[in-house]
PyMOL CGO cylinders between C-alpha atoms (Angstrom):
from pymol import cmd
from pymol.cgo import CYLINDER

trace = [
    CYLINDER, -45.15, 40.24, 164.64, -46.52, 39.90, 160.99, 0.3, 1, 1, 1, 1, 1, 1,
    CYLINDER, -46.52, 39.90, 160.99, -50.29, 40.45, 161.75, 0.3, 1, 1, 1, 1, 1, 1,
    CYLINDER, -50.29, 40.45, 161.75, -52.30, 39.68, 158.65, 0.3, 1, 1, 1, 1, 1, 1,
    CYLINDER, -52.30, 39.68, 158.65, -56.16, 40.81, 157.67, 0.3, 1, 1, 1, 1, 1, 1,
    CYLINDER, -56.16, 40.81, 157.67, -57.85, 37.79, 156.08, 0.3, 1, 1, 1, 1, 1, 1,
    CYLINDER, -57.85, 37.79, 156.08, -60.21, 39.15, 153.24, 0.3, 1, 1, 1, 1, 1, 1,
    CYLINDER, -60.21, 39.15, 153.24, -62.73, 37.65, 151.44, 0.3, 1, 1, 1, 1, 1, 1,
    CYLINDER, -62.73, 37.65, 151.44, -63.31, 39.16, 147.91, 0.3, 1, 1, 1, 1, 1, 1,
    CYLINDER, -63.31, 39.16, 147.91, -66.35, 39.23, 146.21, 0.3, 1, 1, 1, 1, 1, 1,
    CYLINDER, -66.35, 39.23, 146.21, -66.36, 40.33, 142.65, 0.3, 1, 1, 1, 1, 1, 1,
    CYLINDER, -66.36, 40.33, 142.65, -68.44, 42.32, 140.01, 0.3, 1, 1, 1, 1, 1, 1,
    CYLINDER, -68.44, 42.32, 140.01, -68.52, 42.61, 136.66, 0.3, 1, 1, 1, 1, 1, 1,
    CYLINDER, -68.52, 42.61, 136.66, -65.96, 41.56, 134.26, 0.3, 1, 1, 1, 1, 1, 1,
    CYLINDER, -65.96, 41.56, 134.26, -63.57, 40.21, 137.65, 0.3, 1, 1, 1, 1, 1, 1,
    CYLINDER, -63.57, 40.21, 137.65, -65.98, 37.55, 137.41, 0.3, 1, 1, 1, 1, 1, 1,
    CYLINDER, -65.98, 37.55, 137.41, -64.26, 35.81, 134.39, 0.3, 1, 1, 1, 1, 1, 1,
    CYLINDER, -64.26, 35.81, 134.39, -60.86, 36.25, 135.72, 0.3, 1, 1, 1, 1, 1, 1,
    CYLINDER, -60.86, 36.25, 135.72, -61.84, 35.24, 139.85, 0.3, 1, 1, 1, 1, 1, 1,
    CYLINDER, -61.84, 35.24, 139.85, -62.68, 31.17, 138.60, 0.3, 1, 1, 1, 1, 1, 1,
    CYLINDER, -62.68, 31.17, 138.60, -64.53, 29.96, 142.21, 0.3, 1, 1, 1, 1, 1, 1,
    CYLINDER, -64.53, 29.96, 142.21, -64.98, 32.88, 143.49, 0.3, 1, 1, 1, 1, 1, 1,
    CYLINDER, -64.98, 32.88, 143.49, -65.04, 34.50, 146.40, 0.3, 1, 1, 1, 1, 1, 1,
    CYLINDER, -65.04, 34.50, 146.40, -61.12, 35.10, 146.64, 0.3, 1, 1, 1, 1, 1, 1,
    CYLINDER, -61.12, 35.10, 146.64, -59.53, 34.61, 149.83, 0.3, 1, 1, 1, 1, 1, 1,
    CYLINDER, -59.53, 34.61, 149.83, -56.39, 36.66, 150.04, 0.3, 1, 1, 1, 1, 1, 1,
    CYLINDER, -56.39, 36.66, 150.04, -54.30, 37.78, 153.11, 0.3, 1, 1, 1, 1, 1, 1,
    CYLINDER, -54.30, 37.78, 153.11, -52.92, 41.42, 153.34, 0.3, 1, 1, 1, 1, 1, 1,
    CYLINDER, -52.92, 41.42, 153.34, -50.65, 42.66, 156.38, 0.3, 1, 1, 1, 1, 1, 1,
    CYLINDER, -50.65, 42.66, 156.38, -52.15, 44.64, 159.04, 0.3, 1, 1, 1, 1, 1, 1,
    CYLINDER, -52.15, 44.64, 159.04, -52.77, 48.28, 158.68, 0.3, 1, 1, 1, 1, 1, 1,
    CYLINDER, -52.77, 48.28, 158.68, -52.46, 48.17, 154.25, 0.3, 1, 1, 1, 1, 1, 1,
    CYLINDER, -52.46, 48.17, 154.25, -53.57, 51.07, 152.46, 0.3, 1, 1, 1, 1, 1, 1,
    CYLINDER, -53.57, 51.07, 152.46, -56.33, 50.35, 149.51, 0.3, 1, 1, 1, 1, 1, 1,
    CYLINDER, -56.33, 50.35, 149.51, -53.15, 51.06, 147.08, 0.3, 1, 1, 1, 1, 1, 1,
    CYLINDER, -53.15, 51.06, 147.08, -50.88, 48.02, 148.80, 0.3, 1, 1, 1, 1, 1, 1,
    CYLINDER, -50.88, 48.02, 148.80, -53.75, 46.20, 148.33, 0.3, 1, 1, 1, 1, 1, 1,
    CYLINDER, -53.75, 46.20, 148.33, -54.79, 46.43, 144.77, 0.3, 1, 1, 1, 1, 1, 1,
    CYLINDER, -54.79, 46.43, 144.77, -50.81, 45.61, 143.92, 0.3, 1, 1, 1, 1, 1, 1,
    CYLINDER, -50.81, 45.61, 143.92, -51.85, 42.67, 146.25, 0.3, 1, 1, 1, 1, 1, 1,
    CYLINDER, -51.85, 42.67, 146.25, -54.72, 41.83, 144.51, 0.3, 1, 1, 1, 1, 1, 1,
    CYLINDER, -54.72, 41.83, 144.51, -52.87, 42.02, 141.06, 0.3, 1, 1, 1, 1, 1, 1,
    CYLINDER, -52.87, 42.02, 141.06, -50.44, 39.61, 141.65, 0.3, 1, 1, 1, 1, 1, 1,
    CYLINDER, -50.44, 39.61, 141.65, -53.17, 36.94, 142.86, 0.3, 1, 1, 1, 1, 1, 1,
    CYLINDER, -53.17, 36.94, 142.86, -54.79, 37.10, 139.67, 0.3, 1, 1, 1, 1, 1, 1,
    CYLINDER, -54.79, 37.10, 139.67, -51.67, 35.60, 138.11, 0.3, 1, 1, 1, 1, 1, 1,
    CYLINDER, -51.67, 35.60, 138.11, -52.49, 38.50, 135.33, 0.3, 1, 1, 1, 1, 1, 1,
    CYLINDER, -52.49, 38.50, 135.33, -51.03, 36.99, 131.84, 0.3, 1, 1, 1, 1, 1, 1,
    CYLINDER, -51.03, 36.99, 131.84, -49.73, 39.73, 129.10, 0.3, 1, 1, 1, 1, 1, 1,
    CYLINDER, -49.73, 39.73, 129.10, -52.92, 39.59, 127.57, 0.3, 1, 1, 1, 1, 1, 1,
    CYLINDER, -52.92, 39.59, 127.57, -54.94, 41.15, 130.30, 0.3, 1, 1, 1, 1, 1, 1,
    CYLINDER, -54.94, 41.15, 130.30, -52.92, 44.12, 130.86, 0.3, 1, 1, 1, 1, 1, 1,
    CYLINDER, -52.92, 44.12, 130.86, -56.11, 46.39, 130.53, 0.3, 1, 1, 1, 1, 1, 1,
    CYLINDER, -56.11, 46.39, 130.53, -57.12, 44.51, 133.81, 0.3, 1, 1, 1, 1, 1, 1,
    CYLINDER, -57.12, 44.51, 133.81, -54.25, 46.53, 136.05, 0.3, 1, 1, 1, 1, 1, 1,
    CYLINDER, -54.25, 46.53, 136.05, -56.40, 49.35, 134.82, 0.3, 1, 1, 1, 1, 1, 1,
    CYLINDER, -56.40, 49.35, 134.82, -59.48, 48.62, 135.70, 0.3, 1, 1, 1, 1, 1, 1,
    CYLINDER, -59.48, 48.62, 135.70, -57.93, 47.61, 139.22, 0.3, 1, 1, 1, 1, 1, 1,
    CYLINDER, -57.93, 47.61, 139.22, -56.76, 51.08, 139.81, 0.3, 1, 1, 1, 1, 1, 1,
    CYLINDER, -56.76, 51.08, 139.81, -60.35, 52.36, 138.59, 0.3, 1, 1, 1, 1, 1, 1,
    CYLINDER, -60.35, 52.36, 138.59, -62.42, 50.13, 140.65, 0.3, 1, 1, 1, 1, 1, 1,
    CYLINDER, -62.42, 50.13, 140.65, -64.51, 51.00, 143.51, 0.3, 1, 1, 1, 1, 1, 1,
    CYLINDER, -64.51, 51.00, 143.51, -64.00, 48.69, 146.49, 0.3, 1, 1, 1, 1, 1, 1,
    CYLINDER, -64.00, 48.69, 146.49, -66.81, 48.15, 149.40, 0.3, 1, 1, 1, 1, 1, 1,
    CYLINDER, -66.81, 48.15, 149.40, -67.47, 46.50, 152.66, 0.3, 1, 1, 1, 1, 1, 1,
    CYLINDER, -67.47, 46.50, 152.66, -71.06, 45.31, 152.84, 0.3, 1, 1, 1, 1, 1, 1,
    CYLINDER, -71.06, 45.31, 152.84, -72.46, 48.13, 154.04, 0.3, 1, 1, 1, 1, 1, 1,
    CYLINDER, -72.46, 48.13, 154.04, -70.13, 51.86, 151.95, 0.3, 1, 1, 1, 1, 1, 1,
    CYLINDER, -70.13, 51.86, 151.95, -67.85, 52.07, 149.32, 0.3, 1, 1, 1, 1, 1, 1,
    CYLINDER, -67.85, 52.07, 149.32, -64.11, 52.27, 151.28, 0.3, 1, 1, 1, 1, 1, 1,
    CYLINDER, -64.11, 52.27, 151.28, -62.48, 55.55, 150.67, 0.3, 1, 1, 1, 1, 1, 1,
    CYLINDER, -62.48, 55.55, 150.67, -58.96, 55.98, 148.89, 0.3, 1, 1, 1, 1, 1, 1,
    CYLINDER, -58.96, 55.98, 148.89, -56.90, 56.52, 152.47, 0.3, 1, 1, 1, 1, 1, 1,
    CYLINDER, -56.90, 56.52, 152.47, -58.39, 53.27, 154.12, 0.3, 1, 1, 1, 1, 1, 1,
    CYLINDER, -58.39, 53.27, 154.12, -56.47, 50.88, 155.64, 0.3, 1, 1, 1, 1, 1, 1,
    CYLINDER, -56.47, 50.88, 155.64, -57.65, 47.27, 156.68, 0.3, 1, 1, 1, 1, 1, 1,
    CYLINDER, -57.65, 47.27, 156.68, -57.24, 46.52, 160.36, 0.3, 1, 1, 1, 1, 1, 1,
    CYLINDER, -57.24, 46.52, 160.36, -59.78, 43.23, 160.84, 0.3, 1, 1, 1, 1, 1, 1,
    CYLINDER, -59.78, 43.23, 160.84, -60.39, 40.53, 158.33, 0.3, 1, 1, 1, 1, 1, 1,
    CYLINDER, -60.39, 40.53, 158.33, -63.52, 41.40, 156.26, 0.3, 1, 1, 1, 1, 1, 1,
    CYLINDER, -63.52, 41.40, 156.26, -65.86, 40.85, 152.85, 0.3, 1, 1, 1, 1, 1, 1,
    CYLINDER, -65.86, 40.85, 152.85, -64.52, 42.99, 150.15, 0.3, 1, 1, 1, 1, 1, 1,
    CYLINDER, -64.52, 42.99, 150.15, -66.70, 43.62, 146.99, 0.3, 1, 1, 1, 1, 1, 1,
    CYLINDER, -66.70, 43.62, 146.99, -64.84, 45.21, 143.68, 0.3, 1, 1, 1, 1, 1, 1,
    CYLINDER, -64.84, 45.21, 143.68, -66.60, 47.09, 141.68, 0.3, 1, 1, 1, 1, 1, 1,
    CYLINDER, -66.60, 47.09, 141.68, -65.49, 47.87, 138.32, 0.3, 1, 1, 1, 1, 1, 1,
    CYLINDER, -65.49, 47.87, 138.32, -66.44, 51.15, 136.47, 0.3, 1, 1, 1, 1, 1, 1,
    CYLINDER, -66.44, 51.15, 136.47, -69.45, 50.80, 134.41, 0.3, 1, 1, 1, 1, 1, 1,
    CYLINDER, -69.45, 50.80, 134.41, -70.54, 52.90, 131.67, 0.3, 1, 1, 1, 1, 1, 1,
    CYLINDER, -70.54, 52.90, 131.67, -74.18, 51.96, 129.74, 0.3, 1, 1, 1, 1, 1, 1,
    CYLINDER, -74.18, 51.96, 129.74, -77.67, 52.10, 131.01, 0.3, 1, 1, 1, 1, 1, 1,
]
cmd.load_cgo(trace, "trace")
């Protein structure tokens, strides 16, 4: 069985110009790491050349549930909100 977690992805920050009717619905198979998902999440941004600083800013990113910021070895087991949060530098 191919068990897939149904996420709904909210995003932050300069995502916003490249998600156009946001939020992003996207399907990931049961038990992915945050890693298998940000490859994931890559690919259904249809990146062009020109935004090739974007896979950067993917791996930098911060990515939250509504309520903590999910840690590097998490793994999504139930569909969910997902917010991306890009780094920010400024004041």
């Amino acid at each position: 069985m191919n068990k897939k977690v149904h996420l709904t992805i909210y995003p932050f920050g300069v995502f916003r110009t490249l998600i156009k009717d946001p939020p992003l619905a996207l399907s990931v198979p049961y038990r992915s790491s945050l890693n298998e998902f940000r490859l994931l999440f890559e690919k259904a941004l249809d990146l062009q050349p020109h935004h090739s600083h974007v896979q950067e800013l993917i791996r930098l990113s911060a990515f939250s549930d509504d309520k903590k910021i999910l840690d590097e070895d998490f793994e999504f087991l139930s569909d969910m909100q997902l917010f991306i949060l890009p780094p920010v530098c400024g004041g």
